[in-house]
C-alpha positions in Angstrom: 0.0 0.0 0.0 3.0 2.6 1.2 4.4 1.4 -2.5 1.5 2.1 -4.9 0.9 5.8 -3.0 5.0 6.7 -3.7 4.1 5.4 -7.2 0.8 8.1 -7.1 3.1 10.9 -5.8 5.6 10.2 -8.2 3.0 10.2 -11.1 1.2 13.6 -9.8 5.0 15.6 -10.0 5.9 14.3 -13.3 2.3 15.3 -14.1 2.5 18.6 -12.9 5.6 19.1 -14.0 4.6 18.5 -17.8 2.4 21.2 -17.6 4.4 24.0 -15.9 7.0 23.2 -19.1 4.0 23.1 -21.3 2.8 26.4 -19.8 6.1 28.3 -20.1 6.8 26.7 -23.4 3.0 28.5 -24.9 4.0 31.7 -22.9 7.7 32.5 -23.7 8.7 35.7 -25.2 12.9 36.0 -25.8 13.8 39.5 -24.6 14.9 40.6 -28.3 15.7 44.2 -26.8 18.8 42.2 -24.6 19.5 40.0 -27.9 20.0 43.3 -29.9 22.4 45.6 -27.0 24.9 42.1 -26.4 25.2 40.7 -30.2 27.8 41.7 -32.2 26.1 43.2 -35.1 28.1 44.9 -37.9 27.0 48.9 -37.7 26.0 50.4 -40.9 28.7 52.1 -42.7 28.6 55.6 -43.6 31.5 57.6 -44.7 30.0 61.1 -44.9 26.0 62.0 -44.7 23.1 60.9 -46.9 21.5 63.6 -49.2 18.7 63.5 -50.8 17.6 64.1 -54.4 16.9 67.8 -54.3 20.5 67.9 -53.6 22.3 65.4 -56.3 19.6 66.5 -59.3 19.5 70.1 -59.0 19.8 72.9 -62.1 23.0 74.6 -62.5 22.0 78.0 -64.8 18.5 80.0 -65.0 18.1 82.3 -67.4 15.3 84.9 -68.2 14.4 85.8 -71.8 12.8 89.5 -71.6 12.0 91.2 -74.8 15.1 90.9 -76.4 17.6 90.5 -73.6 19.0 87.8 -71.5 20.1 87.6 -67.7 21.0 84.3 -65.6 23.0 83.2 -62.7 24.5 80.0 -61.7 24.4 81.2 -58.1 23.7 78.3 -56.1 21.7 80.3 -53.3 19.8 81.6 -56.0 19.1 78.7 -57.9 17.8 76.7 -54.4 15.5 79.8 -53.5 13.9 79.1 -56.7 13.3 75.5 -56.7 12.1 75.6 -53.0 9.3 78.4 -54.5 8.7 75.6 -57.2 8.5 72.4 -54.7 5.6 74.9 -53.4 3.3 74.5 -56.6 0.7 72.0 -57.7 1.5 71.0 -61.1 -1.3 69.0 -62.7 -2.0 67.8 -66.3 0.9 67.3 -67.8 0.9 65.8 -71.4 2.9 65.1 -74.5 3.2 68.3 -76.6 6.2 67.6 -78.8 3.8 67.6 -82.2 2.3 70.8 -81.8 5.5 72.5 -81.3 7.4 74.0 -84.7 10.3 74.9 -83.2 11.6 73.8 -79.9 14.8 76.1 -79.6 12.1 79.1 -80.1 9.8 77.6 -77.2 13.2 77.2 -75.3 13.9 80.6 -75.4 11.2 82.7 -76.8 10.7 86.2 -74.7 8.3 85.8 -71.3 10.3 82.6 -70.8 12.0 81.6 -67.4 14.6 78.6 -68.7 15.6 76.6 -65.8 18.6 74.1 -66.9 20.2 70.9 -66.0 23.1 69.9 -66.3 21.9 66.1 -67.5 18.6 64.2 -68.8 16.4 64.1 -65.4 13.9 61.5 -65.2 10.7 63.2 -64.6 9.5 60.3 -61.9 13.0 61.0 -59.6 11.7 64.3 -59.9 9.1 63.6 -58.7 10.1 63.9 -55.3 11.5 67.4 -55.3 8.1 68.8 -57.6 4.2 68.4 -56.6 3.3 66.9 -59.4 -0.6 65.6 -59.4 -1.7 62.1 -60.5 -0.8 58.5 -59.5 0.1 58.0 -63.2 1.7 61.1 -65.4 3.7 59.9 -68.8 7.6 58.9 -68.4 10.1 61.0 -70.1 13.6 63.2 -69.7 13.8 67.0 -69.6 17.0 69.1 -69.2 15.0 72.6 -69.3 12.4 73.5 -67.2 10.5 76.4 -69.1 8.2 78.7 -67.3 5.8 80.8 -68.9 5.0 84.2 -67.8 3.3 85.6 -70.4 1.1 83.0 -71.3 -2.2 81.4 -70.1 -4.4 78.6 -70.8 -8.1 78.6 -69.3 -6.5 81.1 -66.5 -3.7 78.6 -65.5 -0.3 79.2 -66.1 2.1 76.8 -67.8 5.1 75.1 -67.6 6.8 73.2 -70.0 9.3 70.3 -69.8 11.7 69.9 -72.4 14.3 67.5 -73.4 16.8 69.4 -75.9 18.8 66.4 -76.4 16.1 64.1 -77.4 13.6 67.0 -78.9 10.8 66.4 -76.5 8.1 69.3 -74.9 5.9 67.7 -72.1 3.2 70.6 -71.6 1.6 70.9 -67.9 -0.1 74.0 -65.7 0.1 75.4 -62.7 -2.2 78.1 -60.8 -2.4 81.4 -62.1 -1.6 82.4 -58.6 1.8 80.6 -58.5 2.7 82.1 -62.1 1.9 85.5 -60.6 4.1 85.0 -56.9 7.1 83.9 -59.5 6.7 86.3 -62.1 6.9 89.2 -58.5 10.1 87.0 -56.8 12.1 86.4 -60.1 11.3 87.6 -63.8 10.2 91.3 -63.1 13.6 91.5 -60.9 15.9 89.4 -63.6 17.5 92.7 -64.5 20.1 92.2 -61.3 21.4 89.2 -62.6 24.3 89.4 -65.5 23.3 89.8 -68.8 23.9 87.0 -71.0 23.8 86.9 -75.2 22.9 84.4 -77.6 25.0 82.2 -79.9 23.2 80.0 -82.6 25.1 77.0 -82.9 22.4 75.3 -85.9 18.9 75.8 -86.4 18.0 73.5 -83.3 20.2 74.9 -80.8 21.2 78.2 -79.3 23.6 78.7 -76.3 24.2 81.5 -74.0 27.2 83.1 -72.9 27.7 86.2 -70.5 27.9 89.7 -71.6 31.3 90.5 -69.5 33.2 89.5 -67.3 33.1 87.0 -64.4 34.2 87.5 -60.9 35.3 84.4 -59.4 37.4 82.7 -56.8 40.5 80.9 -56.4 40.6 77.8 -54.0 43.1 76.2 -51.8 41.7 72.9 -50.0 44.3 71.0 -47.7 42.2 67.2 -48.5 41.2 65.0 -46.4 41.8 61.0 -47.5 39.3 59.0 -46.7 38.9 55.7 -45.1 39.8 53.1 -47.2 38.2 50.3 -44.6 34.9 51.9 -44.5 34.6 51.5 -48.1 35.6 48.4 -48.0 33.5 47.5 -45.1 30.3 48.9 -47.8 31.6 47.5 -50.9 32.5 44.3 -50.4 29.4 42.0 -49.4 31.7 40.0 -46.7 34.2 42.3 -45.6 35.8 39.2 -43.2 36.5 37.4 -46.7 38.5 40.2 -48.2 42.4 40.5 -48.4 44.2 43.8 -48.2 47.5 44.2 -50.3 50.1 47.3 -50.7 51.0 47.2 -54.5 53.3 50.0 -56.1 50.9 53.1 -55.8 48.2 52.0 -53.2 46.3 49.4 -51.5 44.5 46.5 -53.2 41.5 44.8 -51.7 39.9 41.2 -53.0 38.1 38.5 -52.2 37.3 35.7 -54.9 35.5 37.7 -57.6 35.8 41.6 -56.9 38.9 43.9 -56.3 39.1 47.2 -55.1 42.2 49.6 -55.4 43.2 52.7 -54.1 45.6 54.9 -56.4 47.9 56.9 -53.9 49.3 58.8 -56.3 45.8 59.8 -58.5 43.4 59.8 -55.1 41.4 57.4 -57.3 39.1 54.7 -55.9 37.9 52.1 -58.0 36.0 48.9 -57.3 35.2 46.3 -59.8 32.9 43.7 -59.7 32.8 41.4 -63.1 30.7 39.1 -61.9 27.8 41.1 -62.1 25.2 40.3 -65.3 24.9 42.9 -67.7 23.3 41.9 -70.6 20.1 43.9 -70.2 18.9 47.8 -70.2 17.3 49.7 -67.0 15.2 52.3 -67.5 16.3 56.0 -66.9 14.5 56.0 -63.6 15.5 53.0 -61.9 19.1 53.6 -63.3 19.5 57.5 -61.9 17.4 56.4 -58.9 19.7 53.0 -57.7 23.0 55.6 -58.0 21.7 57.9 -56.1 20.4 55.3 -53.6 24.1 53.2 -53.8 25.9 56.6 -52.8 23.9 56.8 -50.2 23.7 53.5 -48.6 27.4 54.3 -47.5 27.1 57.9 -47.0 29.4 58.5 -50.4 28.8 62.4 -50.7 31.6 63.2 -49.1 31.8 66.7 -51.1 29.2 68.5 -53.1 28.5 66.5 -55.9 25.6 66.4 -58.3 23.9 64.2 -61.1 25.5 65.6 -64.7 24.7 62.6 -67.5 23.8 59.0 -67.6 23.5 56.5 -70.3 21.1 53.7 -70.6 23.2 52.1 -72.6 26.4 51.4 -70.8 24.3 51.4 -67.7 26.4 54.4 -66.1 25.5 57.4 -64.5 27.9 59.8 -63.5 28.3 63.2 -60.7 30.6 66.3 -60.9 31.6 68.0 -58.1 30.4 71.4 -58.2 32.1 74.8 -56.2 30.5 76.4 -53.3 29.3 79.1 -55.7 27.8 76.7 -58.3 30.4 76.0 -60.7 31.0 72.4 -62.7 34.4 71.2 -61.2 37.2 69.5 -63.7 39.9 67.2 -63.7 41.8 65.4 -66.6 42.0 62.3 -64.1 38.8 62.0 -63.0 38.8 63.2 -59.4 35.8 65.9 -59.2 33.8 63.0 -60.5 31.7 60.0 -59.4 31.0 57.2 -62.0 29.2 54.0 -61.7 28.5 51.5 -64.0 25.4 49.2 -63.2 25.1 45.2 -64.0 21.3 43.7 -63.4 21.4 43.5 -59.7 24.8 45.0 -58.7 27.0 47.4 -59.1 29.8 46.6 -62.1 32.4 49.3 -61.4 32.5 52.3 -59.1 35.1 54.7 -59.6 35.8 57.7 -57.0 37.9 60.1 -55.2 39.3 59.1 -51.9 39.8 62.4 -50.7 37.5 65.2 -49.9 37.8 68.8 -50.1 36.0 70.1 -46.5 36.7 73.3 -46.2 38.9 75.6 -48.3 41.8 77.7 -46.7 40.3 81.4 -46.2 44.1 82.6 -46.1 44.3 81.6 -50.1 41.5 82.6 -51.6 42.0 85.1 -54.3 39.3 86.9 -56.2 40.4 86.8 -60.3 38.1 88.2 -63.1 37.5 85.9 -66.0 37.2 87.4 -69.6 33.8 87.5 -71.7 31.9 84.7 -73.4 32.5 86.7 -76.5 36.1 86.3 -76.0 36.0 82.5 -75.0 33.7 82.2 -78.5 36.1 83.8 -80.4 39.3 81.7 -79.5 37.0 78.9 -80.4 36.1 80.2 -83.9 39.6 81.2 -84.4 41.0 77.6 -84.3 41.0 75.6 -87.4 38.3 73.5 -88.4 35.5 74.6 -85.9 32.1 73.8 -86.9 29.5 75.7 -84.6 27.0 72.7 -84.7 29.7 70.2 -82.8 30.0 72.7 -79.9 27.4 71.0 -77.5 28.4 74.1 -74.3 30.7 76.7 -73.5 30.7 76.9 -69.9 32.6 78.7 -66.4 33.8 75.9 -64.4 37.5 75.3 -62.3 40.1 73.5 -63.4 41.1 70.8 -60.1 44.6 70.5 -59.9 47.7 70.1 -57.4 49.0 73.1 -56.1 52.3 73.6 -57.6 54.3 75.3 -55.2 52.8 72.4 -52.2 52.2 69.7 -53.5 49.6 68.2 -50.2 47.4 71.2 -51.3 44.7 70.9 -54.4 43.8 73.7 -56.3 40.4 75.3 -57.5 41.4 77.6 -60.7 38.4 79.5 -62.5 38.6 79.0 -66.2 36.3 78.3 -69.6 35.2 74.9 -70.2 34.1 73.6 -73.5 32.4 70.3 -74.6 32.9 70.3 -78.2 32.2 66.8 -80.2 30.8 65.1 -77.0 34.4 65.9 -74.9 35.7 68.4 -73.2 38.6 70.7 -73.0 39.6 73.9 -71.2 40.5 77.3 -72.8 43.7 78.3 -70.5 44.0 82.2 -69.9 47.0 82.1 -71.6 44.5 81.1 -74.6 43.0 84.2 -73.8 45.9 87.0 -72.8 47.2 86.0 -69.7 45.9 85.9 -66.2 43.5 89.1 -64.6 43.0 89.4 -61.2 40.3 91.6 -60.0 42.3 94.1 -58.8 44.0 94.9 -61.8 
């Protein structure tokens, strides 16, 4: 009898037992919040900050055609005051106008026009974000010229036409006839304190502008700072413990088993390759401007001020030029003011960069210069042999990005005349031009 009732006890633990680890088993909740402060999670790597698209895709020239006469600016306080009164608007029906327009260099530039101008082809969804731009669905196309007319109404709303110059395209939309009135007050009636700016013909498709006189510009000095070559490997790379790290003859060399990434002491140059990734296919102009932006980003890659310029659907690439404090295209003949990708299906193909960034320039160096006419930079180009107008795609203010010469750890800013003549570019040197004028002279 005292046997079958240790048996009964026995049973009755084991019993309850079974359904206290039943219970907690039903009821258990890991504490994630202790899981996430003690594992060892890789941080997010960011170089310098994120920026978004108002900030890469942004105009660098407006100019305002009035009776006649032309002003502009490439100011870039000027030019961000303007698209913020923009991002204000509500821009509705927008439609294909491209066969009811003759002529689309007079619709560019005709006289109650405010031309707005981009450097590169902007996809109007990116744009998207920056303009308030009614409809779930509006058509998908490329502009390089924003064209705002003041002039001209339709049914007591103003419009505003998008226009592609490189692909001879004119999307037509409206806006209020309020907003056309508030811009017409802030910007065209007061266009007379910009420069003045004249037109050049270049064929019967195309005119360019080029200012009236002289330029006032700045000379930089920037002491660089290099960047970190193991953050970017830490982003590039998709498992950074896999990758080996090499000193070769002018850098460092990073690889793991099917991309490499080298750093070019002697150019500042970063470039990453990856062959493995598929290319055989075409992106749309959207998804292509949009995943470089978005890549940059990812690791914080703006490390100076750089914006979008050109991209080509059909090498997949998209590039960035850095651009001065004061608005001006940045060059250099080995590719460090720019940012160039080049996009396979899923991943990135090849990512060439600076490693250094410019910060802040030395205030001790700066030296105001005065750069000659447009109609002086025209005529060195129509003096030299062989030039055909129609090959001369823009004539443009811009620096030259070069090491200092008298110390070397120092780069150089230089304000000069840029050309793209035949789909390249070249420089006109102030020797071209007589020599060298400061602004106190």
């Amino acid at each position: 009898m005292r046997y079958e009732n240790i048996k009964s006890g026995i049973l009755t633990i084991l019993v309850m037992v079974s359904i206290l680890l039943t219970w907690n088993l039903w009821t258990y909740q890991p504490n994630f919040d202790m899981l996430e402060e003690n594992s060892n999670y890789v941080a997010e790597v960011t170089v310098s900050e994120k920026q978004e698209v108002q900030k890469i895709v942004r105009p660098d020239q407006v100019l305002f055609h009035i009776k006649g006469q032309h002003y502009g600016t490439t100011n870039t306080a000027e030019l961000e005051k303007l698209v913020k009164d923009m991002s204000r608007w509500s821009i509705f029906d927008v439609k294909n106008y491209t066969d009811k327009v003759e002529n689309i260099d007079e619709l560019i530039h005709g006289s109650g026009n405010a031309e707005i101008i981009f450097p590169g082809e902007v996809p109007i969804e990116l744009y998207r974000s920056v303009l308030n731009i009614e409809g779930k669905r509006i058509p998908s196309f490329n502009f390089n010229r924003i064209i705002i007319n003041i002039e001209g109404l339709d049914k007591e709303n103003g419009i505003v036409y998008f226009v592609s110059s490189e692909n001879q395209q004119v999307y037509i939309s409206h806006i209020s006839s309020t907003n056309l009135t508030e811009f017409n007050r802030d910007f065209y009636k007061n266009a007379n304190r910009y420069p003045r700016y004249f037109a050049y013909k270049v064929s019967e498709r195309r005119t360019i502008f080029l200012p009236e006189g002289e330029t006032e510009m700045m000379t930089y000095k920037y002491l660089p700072k290099t960047l970190n070559s193991d953050e970017f490997k830490d982003a590039l790379f998709n498992d950074p413990s896999f990758v080996q790290k090499s000193f070769v003859a002018s850098g460092e060399e990073y690889t793991n088993d099917s991309s490499k990434m080298n750093i070019n002491y002697d150019t500042n140059i970063l470039r990453y390759v990856n062959p493995t990734a598929e290319d055989n296919y075409l992106d749309s102009s959207f998804a292509l401007v949009k995943r470089s932006i978005d890549f940059v980003n990812d690791h914080g890659g703006w490390t100076d001020s750089f914006r979008f310029v050109s991209k080509s659907e059909y090498k997949r690439s998209v590039t960035f030029r850095l651009y001065s404090m004061d608005g001006y295209p940045v060059f250099n003949d080995r590719g460090l003011s720019e940012i160039n990708e080049v996009w396979g299906r899923d991943e990135i193909n090849m990512y060439v960069r600076p490693n250094i960034a410019l910060e802040l320039p030395l205030t001790t160096e700066m030296q105001k210069v005065t750069r000659p006419s447009g109609h002086m930079a025209l005529e060195f180009l129509q003096s030299k042999k062989n030039f055909k107008p129609e090959l001369l795609d823009e004539l443009i203010l811009g620096y030259r990005m070069e090491r200092d010469s008298e110390e070397n750890k120092l780069i150089l800013l230089e304000p000069a005349w840029f050309y793209r003549y035949d789909k390249t570019w070249g420089q006109i040197t102030m020797e071209d031009l007589g020599g060298l004028k400061h602004g106190l002279e």
